[in-house]
C-alpha positions as CSV (number, residue, x, y, z in Angstrom):
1,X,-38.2,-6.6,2.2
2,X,-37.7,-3.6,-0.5
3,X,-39.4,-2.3,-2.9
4,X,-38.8,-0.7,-6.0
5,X,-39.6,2.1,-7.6
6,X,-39.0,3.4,-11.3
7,X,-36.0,6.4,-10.3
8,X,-36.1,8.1,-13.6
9,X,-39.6,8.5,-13.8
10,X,-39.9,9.6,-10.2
11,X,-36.8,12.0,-10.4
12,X,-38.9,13.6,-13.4
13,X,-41.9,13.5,-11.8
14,X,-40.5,15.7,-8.4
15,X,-38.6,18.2,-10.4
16,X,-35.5,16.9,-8.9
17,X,-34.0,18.8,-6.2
18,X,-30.6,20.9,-5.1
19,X,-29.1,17.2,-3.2
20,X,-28.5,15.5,-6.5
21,X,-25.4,18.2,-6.5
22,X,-24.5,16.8,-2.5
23,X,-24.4,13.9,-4.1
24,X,-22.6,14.2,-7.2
25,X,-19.8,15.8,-4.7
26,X,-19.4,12.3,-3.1
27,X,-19.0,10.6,-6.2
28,X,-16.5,13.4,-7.4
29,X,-14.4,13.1,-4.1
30,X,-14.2,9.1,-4.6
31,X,-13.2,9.5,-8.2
32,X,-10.8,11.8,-7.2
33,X,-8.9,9.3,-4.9
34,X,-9.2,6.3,-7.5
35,X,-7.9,8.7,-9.9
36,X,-4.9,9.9,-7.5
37,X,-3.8,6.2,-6.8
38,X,-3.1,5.5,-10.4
39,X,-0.6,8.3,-10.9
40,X,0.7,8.8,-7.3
41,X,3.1,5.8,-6.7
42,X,5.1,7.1,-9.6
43,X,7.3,9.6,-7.4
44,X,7.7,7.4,-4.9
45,X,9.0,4.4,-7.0
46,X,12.8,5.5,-6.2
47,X,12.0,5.3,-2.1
48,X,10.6,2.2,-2.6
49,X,13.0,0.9,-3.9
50,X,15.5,1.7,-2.0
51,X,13.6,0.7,1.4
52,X,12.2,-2.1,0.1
53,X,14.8,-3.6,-2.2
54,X,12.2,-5.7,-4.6
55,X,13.2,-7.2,-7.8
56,X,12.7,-5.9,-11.1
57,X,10.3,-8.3,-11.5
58,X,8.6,-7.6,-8.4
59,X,9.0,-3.3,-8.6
60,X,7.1,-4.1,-12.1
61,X,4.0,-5.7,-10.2
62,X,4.4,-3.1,-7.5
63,X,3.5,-0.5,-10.2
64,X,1.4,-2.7,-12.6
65,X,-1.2,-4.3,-10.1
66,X,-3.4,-1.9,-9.4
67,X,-4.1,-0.8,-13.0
68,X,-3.9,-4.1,-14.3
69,X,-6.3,-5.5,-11.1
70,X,-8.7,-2.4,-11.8
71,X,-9.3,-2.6,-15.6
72,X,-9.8,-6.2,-15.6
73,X,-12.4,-6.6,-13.1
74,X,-14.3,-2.7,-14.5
75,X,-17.0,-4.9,-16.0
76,X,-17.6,-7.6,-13.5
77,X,-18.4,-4.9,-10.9
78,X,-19.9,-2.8,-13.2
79,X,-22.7,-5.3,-14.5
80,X,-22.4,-6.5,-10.7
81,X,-24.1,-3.1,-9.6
82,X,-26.5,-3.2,-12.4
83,X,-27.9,-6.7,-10.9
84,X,-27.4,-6.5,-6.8
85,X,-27.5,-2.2,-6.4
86,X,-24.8,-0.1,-6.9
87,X,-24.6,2.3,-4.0
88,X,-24.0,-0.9,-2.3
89,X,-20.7,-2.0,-4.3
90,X,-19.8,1.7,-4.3
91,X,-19.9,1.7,-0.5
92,X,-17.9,-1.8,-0.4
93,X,-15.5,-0.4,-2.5
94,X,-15.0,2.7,-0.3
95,X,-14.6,0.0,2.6
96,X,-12.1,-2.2,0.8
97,X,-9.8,0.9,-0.8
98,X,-9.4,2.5,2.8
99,X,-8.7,-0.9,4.2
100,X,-5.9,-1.4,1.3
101,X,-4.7,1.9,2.0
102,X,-3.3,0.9,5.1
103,X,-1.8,-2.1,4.3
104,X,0.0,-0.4,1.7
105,X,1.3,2.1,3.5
106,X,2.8,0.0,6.4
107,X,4.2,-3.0,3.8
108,X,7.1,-4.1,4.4
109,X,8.0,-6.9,1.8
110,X,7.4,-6.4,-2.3
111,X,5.2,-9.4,-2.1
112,X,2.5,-7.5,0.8
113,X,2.9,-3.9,-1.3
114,X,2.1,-6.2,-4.3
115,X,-0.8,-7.4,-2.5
116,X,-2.4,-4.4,-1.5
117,X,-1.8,-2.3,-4.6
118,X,-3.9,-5.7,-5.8
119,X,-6.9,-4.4,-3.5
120,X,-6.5,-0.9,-4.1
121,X,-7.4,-2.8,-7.9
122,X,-10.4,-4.5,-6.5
123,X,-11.7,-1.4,-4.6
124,X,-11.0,1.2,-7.8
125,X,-13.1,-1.3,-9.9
126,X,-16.2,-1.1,-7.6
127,X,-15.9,2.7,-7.1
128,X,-15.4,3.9,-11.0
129,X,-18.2,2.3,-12.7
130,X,-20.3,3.0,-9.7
131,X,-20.1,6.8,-9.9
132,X,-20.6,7.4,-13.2
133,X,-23.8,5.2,-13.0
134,X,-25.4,6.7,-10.2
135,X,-24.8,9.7,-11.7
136,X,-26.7,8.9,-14.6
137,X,-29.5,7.4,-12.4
138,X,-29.9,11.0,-10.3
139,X,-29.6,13.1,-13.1
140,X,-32.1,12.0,-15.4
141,X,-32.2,15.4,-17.4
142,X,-29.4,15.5,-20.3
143,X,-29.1,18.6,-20.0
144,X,-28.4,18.9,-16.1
145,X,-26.7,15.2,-16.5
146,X,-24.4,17.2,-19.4
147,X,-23.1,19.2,-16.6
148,X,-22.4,17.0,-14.3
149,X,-20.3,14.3,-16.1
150,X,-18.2,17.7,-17.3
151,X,-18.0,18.2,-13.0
152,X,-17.2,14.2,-13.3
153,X,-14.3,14.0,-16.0
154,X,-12.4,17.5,-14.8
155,X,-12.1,15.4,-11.0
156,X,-10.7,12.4,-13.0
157,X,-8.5,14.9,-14.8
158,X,-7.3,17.0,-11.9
159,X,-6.4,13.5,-9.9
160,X,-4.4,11.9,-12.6
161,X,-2.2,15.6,-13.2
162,X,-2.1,16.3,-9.4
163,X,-1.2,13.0,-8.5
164,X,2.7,13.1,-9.1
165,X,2.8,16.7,-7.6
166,X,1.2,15.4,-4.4
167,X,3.1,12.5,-4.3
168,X,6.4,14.4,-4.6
169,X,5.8,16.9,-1.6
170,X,4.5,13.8,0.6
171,X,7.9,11.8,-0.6
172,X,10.1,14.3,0.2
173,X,8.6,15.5,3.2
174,X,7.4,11.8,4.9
175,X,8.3,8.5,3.8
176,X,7.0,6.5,0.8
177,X,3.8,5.4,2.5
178,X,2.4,8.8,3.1
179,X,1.2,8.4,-0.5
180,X,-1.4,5.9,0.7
181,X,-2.6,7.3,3.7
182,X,-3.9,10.5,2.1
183,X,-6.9,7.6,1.5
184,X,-7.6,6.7,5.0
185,X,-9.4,9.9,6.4
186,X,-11.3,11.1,3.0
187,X,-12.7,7.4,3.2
188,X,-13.2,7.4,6.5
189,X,-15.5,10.6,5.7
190,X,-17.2,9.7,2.4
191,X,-18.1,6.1,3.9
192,X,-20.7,7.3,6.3
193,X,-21.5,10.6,4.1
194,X,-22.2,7.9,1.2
195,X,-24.3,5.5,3.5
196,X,-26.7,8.3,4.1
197,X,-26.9,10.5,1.0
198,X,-26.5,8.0,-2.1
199,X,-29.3,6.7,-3.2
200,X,-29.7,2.7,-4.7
201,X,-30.2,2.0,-7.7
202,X,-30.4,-1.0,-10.1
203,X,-31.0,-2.2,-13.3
204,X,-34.3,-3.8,-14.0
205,X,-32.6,-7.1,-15.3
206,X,-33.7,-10.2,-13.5
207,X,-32.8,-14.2,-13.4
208,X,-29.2,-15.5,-12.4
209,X,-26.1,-13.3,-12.3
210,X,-23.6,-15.1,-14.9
211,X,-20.8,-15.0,-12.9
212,X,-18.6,-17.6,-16.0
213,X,-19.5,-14.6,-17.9
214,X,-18.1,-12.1,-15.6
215,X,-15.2,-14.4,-14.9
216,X,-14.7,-14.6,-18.9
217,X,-14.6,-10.9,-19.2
218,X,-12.4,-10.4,-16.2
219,X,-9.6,-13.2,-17.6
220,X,-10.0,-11.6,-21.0
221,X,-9.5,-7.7,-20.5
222,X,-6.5,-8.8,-18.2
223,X,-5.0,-11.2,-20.5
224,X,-5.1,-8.0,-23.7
225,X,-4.2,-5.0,-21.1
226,X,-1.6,-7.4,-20.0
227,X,-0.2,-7.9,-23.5
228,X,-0.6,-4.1,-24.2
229,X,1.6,-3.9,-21.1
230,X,4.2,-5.8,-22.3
231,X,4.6,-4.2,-25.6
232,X,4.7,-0.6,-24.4
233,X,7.7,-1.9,-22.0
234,X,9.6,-2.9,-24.6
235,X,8.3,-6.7,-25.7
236,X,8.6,-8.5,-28.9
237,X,4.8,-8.2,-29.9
238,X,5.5,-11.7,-31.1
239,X,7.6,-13.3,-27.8
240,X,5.4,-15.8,-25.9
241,X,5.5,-13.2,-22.9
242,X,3.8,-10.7,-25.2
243,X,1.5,-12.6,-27.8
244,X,0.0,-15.1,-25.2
245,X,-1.6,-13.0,-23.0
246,X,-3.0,-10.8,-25.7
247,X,-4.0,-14.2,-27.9
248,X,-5.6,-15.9,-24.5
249,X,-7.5,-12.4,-23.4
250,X,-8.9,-11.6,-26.9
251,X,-10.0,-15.6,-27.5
252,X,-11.7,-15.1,-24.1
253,X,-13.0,-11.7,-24.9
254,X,-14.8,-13.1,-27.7
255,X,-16.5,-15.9,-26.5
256,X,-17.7,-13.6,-23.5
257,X,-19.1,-11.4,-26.2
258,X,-20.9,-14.8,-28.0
259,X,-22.4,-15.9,-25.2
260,X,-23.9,-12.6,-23.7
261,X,-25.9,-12.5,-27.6
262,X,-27.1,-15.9,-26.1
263,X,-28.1,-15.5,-23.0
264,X,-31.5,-14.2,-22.1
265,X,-30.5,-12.0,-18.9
266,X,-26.7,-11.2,-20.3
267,X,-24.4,-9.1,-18.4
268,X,-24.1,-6.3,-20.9
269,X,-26.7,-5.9,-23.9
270,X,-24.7,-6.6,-26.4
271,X,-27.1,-3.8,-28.8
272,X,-25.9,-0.8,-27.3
273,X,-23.3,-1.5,-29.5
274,X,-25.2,-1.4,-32.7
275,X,-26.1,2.0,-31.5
276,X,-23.6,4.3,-33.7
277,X,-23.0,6.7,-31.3
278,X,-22.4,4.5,-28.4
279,X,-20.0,2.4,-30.3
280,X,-18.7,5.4,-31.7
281,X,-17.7,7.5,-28.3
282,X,-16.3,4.5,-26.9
283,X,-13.8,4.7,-29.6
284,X,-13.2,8.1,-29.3
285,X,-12.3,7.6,-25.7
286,X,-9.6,4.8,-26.4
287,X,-8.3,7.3,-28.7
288,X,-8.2,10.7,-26.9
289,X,-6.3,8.4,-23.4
290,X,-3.8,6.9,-26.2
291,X,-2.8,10.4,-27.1
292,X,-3.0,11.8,-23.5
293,X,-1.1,9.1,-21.7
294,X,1.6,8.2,-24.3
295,X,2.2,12.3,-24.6
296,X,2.4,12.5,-20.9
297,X,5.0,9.6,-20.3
298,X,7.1,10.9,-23.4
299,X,6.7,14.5,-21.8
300,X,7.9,14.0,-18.4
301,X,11.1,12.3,-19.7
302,X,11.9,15.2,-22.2
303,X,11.4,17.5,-19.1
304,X,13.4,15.5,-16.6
305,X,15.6,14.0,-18.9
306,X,16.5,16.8,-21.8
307,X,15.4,20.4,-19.6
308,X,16.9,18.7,-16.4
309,X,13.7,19.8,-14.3
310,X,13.1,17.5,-10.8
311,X,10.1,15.5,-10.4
312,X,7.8,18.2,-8.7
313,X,9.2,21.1,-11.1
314,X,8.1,18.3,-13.8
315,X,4.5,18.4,-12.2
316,X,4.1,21.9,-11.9
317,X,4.8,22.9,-15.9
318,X,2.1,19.9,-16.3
319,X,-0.4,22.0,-14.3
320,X,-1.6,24.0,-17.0
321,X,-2.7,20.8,-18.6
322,X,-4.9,20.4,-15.5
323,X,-6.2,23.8,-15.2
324,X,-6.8,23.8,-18.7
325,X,-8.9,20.5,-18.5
326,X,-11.0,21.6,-15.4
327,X,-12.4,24.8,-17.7
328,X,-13.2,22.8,-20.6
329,X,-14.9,20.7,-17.7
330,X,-17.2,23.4,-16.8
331,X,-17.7,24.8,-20.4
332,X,-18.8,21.3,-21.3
333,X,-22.0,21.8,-20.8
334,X,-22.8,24.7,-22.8
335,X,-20.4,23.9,-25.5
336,X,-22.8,20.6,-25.9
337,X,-25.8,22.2,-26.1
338,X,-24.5,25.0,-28.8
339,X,-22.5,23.1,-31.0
340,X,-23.8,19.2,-30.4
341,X,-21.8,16.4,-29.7
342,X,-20.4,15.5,-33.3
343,X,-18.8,19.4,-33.5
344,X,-17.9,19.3,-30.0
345,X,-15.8,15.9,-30.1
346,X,-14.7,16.4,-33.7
347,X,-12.9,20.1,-32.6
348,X,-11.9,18.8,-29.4
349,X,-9.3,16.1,-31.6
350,X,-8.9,19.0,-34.1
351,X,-7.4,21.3,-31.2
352,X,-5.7,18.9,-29.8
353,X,-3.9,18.0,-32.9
354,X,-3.4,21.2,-33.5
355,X,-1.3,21.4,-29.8
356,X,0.5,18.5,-30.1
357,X,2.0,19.8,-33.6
358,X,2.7,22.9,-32.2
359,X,5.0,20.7,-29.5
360,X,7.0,19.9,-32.5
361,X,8.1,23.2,-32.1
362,X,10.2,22.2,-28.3
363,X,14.0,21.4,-28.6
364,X,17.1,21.0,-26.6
365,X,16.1,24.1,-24.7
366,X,13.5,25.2,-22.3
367,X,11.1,27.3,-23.8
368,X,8.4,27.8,-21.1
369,X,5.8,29.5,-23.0
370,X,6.0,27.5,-25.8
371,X,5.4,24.1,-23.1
372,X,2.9,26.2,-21.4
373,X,0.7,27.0,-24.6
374,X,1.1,23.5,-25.9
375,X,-0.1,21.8,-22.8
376,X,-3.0,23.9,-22.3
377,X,-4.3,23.6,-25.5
378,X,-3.5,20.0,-25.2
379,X,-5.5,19.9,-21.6
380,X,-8.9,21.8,-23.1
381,X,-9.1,19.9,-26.4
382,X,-8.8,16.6,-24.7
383,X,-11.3,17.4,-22.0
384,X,-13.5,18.4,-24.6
385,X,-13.1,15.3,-26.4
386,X,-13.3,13.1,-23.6
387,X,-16.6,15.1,-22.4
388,X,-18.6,15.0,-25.5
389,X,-17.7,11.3,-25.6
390,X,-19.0,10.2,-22.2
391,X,-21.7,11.9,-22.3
392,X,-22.4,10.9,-25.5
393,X,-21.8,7.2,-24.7
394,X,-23.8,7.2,-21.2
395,X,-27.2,8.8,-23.3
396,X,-27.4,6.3,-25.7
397,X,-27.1,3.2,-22.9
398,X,-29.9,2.7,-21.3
399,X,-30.7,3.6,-17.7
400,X,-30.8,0.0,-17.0
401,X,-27.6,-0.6,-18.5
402,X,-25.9,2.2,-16.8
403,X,-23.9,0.3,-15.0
404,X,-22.7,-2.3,-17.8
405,X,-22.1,1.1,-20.2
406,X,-19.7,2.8,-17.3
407,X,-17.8,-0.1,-16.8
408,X,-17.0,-0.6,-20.6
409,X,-15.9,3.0,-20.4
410,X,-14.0,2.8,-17.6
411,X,-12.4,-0.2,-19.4
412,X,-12.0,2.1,-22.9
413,X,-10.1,4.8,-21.0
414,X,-7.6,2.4,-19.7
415,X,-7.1,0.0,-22.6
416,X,-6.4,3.5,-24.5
417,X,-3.9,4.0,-21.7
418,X,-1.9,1.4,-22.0
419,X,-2.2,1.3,-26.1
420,X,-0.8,4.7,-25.4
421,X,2.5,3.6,-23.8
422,X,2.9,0.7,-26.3
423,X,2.2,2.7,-29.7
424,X,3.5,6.0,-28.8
425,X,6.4,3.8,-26.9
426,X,7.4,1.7,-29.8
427,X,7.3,4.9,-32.4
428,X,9.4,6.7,-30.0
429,X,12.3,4.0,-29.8
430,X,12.1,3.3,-33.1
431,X,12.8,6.9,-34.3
432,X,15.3,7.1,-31.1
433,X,17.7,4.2,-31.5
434,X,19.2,4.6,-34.9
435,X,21.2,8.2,-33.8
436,X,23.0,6.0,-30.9
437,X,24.5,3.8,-33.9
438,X,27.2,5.3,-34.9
439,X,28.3,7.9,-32.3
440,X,32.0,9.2,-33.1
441,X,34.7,7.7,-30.4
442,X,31.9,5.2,-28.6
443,X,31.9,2.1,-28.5
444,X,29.5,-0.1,-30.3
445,X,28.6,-2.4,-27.3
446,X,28.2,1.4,-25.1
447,X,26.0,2.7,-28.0
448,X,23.7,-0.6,-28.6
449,X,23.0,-0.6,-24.6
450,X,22.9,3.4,-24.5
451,X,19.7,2.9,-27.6
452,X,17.6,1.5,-25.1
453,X,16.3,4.9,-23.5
454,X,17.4,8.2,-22.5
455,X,18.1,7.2,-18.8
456,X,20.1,4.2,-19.9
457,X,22.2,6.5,-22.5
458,X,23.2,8.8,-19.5
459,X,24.2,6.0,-16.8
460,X,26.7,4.8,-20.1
461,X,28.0,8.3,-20.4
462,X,28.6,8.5,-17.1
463,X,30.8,5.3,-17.3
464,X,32.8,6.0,-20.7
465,X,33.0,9.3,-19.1
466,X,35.6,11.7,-21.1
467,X,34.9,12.9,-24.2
468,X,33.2,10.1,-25.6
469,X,30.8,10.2,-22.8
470,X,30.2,13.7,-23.8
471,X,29.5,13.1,-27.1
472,X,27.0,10.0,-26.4
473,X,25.5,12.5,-23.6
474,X,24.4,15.1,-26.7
475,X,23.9,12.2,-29.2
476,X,21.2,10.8,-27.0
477,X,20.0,14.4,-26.1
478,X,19.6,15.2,-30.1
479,X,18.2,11.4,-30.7
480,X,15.0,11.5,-27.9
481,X,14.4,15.3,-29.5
482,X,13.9,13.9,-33.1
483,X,12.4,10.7,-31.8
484,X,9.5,13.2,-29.8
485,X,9.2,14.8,-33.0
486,X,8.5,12.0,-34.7
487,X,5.6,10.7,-32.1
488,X,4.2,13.9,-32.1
489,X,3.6,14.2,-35.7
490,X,1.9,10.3,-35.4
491,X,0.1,11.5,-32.7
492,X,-1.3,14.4,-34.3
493,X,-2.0,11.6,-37.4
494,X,-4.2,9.7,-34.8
495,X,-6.4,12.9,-33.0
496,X,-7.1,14.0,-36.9
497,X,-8.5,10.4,-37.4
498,X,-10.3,10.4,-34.1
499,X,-12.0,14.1,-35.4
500,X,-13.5,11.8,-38.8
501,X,-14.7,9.2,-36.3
502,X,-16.7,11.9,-34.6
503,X,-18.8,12.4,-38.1
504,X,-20.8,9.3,-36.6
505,X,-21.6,10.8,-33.4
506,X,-25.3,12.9,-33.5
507,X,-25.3,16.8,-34.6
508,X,-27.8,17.7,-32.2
509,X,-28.2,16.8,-28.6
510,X,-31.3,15.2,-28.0
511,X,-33.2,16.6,-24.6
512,X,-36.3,14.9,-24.8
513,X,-37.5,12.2,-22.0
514,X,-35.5,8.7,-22.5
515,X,-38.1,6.1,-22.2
516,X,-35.0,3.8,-21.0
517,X,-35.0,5.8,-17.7
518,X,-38.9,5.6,-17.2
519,X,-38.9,2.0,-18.0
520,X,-35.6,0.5,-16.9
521,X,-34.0,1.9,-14.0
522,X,-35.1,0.8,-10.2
523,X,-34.3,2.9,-7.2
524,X,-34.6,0.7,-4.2
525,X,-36.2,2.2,-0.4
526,X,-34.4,0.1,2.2
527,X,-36.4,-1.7,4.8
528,X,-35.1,1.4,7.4
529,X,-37.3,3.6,5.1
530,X,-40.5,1.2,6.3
531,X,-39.9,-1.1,3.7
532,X,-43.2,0.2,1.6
533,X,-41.9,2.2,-1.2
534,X,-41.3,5.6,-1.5
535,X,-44.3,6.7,-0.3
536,X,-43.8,5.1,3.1
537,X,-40.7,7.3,3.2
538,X,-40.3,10.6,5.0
539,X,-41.0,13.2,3.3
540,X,-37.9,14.9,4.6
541,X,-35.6,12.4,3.5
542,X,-37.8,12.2,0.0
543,X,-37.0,15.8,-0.3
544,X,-33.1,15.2,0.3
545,X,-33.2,13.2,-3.7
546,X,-36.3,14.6,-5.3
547,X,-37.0,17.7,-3.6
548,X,-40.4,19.3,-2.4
549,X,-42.9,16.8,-3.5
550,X,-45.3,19.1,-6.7
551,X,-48.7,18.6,-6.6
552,X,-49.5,16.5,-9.8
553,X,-52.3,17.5,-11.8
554,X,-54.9,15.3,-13.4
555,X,-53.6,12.5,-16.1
556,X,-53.2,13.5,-19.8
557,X,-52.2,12.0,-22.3
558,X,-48.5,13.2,-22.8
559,X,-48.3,15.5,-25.7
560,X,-45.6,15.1,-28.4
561,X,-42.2,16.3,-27.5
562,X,-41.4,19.8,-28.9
563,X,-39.2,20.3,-31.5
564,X,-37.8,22.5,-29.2
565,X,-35.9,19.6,-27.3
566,X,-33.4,19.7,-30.4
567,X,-30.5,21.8,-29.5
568,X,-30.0,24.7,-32.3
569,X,-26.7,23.8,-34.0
């Protein structure tokens, strides 16, 4: 038997207390591996290859599964927690992305690597939504809550940038499957750690889980991230390859959103979304990871490619980024609660536009401060953005919801992603291939295969070889340089129209008591706890969430908020 009890409400009631922080570590150390597997692999693609020979087709999966697996399935585990607990599909997922660890680090075909980079999917989906929902469930305050989601998105941050640097070292020190089995012990630890420090808690929704619903929205954000996929690699957005997935998913998508205004228990309440500010910071999010991941795809060629820098040199000038990001993590908080979040997301595009036109400024020749400037302005204003957005999204779900309002996100940030590499792809080849046309003394066959990218132009250098490999060698050099110039200036086009979204978003932040909280969120007491609610509980193991228990003085009636709970702008 358990028993529930309302979490924000009690959290209020006790003050809170110093192991909300413990706990917010845990969920900062999981999001840090989730956030490490989606970048690591990259490095390591070469010695996979070459050990385990797959085909294109099958390298493509190697790399795509996971991210594809993950965003798909964000919602359904999401929502999933919302209904059944989410500390408990947050320690599953811990359970299932250690498991998949080791199988993908002992694979020996493409089709078992393919497999497990599948899992590592599964167990990513049931970790990311999870952690962000808890942690609006333990910090009920928005101001303390403020701080830790800035905590939250500089770990997400530092594991993306960090990835390809760690992956490098283990590559070039180990074997390919080292990459994975960085996993296995931090599991191993924040497994038992989890068990015993996170709390549960669930939404208040009752009556049957609609799992066709979940399934819908499952099918349909992999059908359109699928698409998306296909585009940024090159697809005719019209080819069957291309256009049915993206049809299928957003036909699907559609229907899942139809019936969830139908059903009386849906998966996601469909009103957050006439909520300006919610709707609002979710497209603010889609925006800032288009800019950020399309810049960083397009960056690391021009550095590997054009300055000639080797994989881990390439991660270490991308550092700043990083650094960059994990201050404007821990400014966050303040910055929020001087400026509000429609200033703070609206200058957060505005600097950010303003470092990816001073990028423009990069050429044929390495100019270190310059790159080092750029990036760190590009690192703070995106952190800044992306801050003020989540935050900003997660306040005006409701506790209840928490989990449904993670997961969509979750699934913002990597639909943004892979928009990225399509838009930012497709303007770069399209400003790229027409200075391979006409290339003095080469071939027309060499120059139309040498137009597909950068690599490709130097592996048909090397073959013409002579001076007519020379002269397609600086062609393609002095082509990728405009065409960078060129995304960067649409780039900049999009931040700029991502600062007039922000107009929607509130002035102030609002610190008063959300009734959501007090009337919406459960925290469950597990049978081991006496099964009686929280007062049956230890008072020690109370004090571990809530702190010393206050002595509560006779009722009142609660008094107005202040005027004071308005953040001075």
């Amino acid at each position: 038997m358990s028993v529930t009890t309302t979490a924000g409400a009690r959290l209020r009631a006790t003050g809170g207390g110093a192991n909300r922080w413990v706990v917010l570590v845990v969920l900062c150390v999981s999001l840090l591996l989730v956030a490490l597997d989606a970048t690591v692999l990259h490095v390591a693609v070469p010695a996979v290859t070459e050990d385990l020979r797959p085909s294109s087709t099958a390298l493509l999966w190697i790399v795509d599964a996971y991210p594809l697996v993950c965003a798909s399935l964000l919602i359904l585990f999401g929502t999933l927690g919302d209904r059944i607990g989410r500390r408990r599909v947050l320690l599953a997922g811990y359970g299932l992305f250690g498991a998949a660890s080791a199988v993908a680090a002992f694979a020996d075909t493409p089709a078992v690597l393919i497999a497990a980079r599948a899992l590592l999917g599964v167990g990513g989906a049931m970790i990311m939504p999870a952690t962000l929902s808890i942690l609006r469930a333990v910090f009920p305050d928005r101001r303390e809550r403020a701080t830790a989601i800035g905590i939250w998105t500089a770990v997400a941050a530092v594991g993306a940038a960090t990835g390809p640097v760690l992956g490098g070292f283990l590559v070039e020190h180990f074997w390919w499957g080292s990459v994975f089995l960085i996993n296995i012990p931090l599991m191993a630890l924040i497994l038992p750690l989890g068990r015993w420090l996170l709390p549960e808690s669930k939404g208040s929704g009752d009556g049957p889980w609609d799992v066709l619903g979940a399934l819908m929205a499952a099918a349909g954000v992999l059908g359109v991230v699928l698409g998306v996929k296909r585009a940024g690699a090159g697809g005719s957005v019209l080819s069957p390859e291309t256009a049915g997935p993206l049809l299928l998913g957003a036909v699907l998508l559609v229907l899942f959103v139809r019936r969830q205004k139908r059903r009386e228990h849906p998966l996601i309440d469909m009103r957050m979304f006439a909520r300006a500010a919610f709707t609002t910071s979710v497209g603010c999010i889609v925006l800032a990871m288009l800019a950020l991941v399309g810049l960083e795809l397009i960056a690391v060629q021009y550095l590997q490619l054009v300055l000639g820098l080797t994989p881990v040199e390439t991660g270490l000038r991308l550092l700043p980024l990083t650094f960059a990001a994990m201050a404007a993590g821990a400014t966050g908080s303040y910055t929020l609660r001087r400026v509000g979040p429609r200033r703070m997301v609206g200058w957060g595009f505005v600097l950010t536009a303003g470092a990816v036109l001073l990028l423009v400024l990069m050429g044929q020749h390495d100019r270190p401060l310059l790159l080092t400037a750029g990036f760190v302005l590009l690192g703070f204003g995106l952190q800044t953005t992306l801050f003020g957005a989540y935050e900003s999204m997660l306040s005006e779900a409701p506790a209840h919801s928490a989990g449904g309002a993670a997961a969509i996100g979750e699934t913002s940030y990597q639909l943004g992603a892979g928009m990225g590499i399509a838009l930012l792809g497709s303007v770069m080849n399209a400003a790229y291939a027409p200075g391979l046309s006409q290339v003095p003394g080469v071939p027309a066959p060499a120059g139309a295969a040498a137009a597909n990218s950068l690599g490709e132009a130097y592996q048909v250098a090397a073959q013409l070889g002579g001076p007519a490999g020379e002269a397609l060698r600086t062609a393609a050099r002095h082509a990728f340089v405009h065409g960078l110039h060129v995304t960067l200036v649409v780039s900049a086009a999009l931040l700029l129209l991502g600062a007039l979204m922000a107009v929607r978003l509130p002035r102030v932040m609002e610190c008063q008591p959300d009734p959501d909280a007090r009337l919406g969120a459960a925290e469950t007491w597990p049978e081991a706890d006496g099964g009686a609610g929280p007062d049956a509980v230890p008072a020690a193991r109370r004090e571990r969430f809530t702190g010393p228990e206050p002595q509560v003085p006779a009722r009142r009636e609660p008094a107005e908020p202040a005027r004071a709970g308005r953040t001075p702008h």
